[in-house]
C-alpha positions as CSV (number, residue, x, y, z in Angstrom):
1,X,34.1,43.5,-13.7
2,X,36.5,41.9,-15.7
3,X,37.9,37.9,-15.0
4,X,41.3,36.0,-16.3
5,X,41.9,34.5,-19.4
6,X,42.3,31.6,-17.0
7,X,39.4,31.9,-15.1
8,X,37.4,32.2,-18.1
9,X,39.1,28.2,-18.8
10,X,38.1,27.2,-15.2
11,X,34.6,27.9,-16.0
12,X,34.4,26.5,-19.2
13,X,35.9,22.9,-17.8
14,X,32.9,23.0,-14.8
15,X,29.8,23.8,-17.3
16,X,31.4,21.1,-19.5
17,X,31.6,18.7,-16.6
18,X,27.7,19.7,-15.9
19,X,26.7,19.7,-19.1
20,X,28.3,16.0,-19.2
21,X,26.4,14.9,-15.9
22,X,22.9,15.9,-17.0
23,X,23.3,14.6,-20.6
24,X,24.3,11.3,-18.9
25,X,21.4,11.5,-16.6
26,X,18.6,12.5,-19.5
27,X,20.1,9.1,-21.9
28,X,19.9,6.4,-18.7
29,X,16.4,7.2,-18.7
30,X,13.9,6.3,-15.2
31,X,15.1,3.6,-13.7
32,X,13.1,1.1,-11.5
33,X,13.5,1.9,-7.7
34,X,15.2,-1.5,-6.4
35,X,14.6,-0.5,-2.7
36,X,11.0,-0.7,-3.0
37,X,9.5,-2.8,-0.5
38,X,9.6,-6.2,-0.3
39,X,6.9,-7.1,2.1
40,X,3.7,-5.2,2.0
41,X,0.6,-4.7,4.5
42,X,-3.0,-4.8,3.0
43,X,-5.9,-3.3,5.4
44,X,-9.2,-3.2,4.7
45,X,-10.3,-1.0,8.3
46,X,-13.7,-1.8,9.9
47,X,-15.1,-2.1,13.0
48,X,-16.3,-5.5,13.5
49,X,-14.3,-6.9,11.1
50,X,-10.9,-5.6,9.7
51,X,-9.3,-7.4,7.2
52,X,-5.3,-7.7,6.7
53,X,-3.0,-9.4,4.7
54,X,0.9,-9.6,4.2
55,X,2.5,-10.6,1.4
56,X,6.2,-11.1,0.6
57,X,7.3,-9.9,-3.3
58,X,8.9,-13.4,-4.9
59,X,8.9,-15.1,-8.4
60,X,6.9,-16.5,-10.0
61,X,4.4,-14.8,-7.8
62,X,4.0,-13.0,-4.3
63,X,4.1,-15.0,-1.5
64,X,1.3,-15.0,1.5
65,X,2.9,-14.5,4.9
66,X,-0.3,-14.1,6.7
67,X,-4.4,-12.8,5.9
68,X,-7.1,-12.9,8.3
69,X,-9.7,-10.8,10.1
70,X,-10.1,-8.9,13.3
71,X,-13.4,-10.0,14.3
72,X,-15.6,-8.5,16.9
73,X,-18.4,-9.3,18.7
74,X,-21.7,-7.0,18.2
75,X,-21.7,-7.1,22.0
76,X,-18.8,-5.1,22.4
77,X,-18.6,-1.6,22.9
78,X,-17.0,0.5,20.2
79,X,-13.7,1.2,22.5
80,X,-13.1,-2.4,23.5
81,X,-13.5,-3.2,19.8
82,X,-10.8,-0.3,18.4
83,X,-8.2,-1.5,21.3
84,X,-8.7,-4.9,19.7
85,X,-7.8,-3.7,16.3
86,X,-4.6,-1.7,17.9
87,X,-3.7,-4.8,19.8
88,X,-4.0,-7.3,16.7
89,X,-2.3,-5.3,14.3
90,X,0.7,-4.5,16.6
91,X,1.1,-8.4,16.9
92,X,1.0,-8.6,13.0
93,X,3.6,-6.0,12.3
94,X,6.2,-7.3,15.1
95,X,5.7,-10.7,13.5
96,X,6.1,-9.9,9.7
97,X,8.0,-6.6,9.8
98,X,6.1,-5.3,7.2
99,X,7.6,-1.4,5.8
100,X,5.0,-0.3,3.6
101,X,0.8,-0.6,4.3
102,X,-2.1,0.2,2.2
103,X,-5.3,0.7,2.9
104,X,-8.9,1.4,1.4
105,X,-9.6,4.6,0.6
106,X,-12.4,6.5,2.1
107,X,-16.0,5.6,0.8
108,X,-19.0,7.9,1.1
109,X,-21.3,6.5,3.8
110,X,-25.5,7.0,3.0
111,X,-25.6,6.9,6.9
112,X,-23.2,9.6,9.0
113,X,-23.3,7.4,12.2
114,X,-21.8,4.5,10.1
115,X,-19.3,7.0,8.3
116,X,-18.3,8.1,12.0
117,X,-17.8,4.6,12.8
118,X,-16.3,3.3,10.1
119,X,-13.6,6.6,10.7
120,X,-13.1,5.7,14.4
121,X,-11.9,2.2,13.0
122,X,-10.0,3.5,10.5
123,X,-8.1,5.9,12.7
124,X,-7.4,3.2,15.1
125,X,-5.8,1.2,12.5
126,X,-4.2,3.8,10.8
127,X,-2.3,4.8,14.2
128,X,-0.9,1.6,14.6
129,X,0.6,1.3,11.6
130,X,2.0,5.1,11.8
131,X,3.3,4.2,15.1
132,X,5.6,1.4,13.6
133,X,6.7,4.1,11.4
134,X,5.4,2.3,7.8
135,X,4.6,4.2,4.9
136,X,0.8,4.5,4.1
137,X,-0.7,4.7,0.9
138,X,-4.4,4.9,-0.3
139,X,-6.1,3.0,-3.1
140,X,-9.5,3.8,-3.8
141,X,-11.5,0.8,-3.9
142,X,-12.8,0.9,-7.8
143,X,-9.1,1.5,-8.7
144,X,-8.6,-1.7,-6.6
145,X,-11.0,-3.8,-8.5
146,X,-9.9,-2.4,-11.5
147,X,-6.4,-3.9,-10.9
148,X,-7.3,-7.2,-10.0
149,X,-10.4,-8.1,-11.7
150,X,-10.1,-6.0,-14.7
151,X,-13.5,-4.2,-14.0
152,X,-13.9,-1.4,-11.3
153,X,-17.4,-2.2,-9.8
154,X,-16.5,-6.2,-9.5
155,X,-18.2,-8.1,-7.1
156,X,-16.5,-9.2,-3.7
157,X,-16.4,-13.1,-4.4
158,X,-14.9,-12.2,-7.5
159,X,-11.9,-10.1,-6.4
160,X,-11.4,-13.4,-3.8
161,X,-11.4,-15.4,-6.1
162,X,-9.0,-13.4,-8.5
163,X,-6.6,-13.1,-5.1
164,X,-7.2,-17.3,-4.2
165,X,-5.7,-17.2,-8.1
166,X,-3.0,-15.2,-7.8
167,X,-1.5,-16.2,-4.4
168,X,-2.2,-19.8,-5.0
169,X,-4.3,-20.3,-2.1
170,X,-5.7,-23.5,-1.4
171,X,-8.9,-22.1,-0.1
172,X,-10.5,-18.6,-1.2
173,X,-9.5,-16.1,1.7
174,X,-12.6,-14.5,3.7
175,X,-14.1,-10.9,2.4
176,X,-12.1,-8.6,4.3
177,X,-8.9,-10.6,4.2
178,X,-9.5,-10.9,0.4
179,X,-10.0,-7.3,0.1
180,X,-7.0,-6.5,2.1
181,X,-4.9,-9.2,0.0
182,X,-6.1,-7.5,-3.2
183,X,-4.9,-4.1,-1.6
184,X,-1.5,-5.7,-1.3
185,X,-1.2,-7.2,-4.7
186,X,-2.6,-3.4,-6.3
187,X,0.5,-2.3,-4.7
188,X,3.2,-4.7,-5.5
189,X,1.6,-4.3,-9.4
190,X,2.4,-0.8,-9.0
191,X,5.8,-1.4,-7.7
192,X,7.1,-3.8,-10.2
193,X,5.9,-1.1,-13.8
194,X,6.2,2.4,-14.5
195,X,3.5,4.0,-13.1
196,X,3.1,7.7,-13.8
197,X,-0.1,7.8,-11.3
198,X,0.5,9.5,-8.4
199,X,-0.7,7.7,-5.5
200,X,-2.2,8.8,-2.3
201,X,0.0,8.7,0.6
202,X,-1.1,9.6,4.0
């Protein structure tokens, strides 16, 4: 089938346009996303003690909006203590309005009744936060270290006491707040470079 010495033009003029788009596309290079998210969730799921932190991206460094711990008593039963960690965190994220959270990625339990446990927390927690409709990502604890320390099997008062640095807390935060803090600030460090490792969203 035959075409028109003027339908032949007609195509010529939209592959040069196309060709001018993606040429135009490949010299502007990546470009960093400047709708990423401004204030960020850290959680650090257990079940007597669930650490969180929010912090608020800002120069010269990130500012803390809040860090603490969901504490509870080894009285209680398991339920009471997973409705506690639904009921707290739903309080945190109306408060702050966070839009991203990350969390600590799964670690392999010696013990399958702490494993279980640690899941049913983690689950609780994790449906909070889905509920509010925030994006989830996972860091895996070394990688976490690794960012904030420098050295992937770093002690816990040592990644608080990087964080106390790096928020420019007066006081070093508590474990699981620290961790979850640390969480937070893996993230923004992620957000503010290139990164060509994928990340774990769930």
């Amino acid at each position: 089938m035959g075409i028109t010495p003027e339908q032949f033009k007609r195509m010529e003029e939209r592959l040069g346009r196309s060709l001018r788009a993606a040429r135009a596309a490949l010299e502007s290079g990546p470009r960093l996303n400047t709708s990423s998210h401004q204030i960020i969730l850290g959680l650090d799921p257990s079940l007597r003690g669930t650490g969180f932190g929010v912090i608020r991206l800002a120069k010269p460094c990130p500012e803390t909006l809040a860090h603490g711990t969901i504490s509870c008593s080894q009285t209680w039963e398991r339920s009471r203590c997973l409705v506690r960690i639904v009921q707290t965190l739903r309080e945190v994220l109306k408060e702050f309005q966070p839009t991203v959270c990350v969390v600590e990625g799964i670690f392999y339990a010696q013990n399958l009744q702490t494993a279980m446990i640690m899941g049913e927390a983690r689950g609780a927690a994790l449906s909070a936060i889905g509920e509010a409709g925030l994006e989830i990502y996972e860091v895996a604890p070394r990688k976490v270290k690794q960012a904030i320390v420098g050295y992937g099997a770093a002690q816990k008062t040592a990644v608080a006491k990087m964080v106390q640095r790096m928020l420019r807390l007066a006081e070093t935060p508590a474990p699981d707040a620290a961790d979850a803090l640390a969480l937070a600030l893996t993230h923004a460090q992620e957000n503010g470079r290139y990164s060509f490792t994928v990340r774990k969203k769930l």
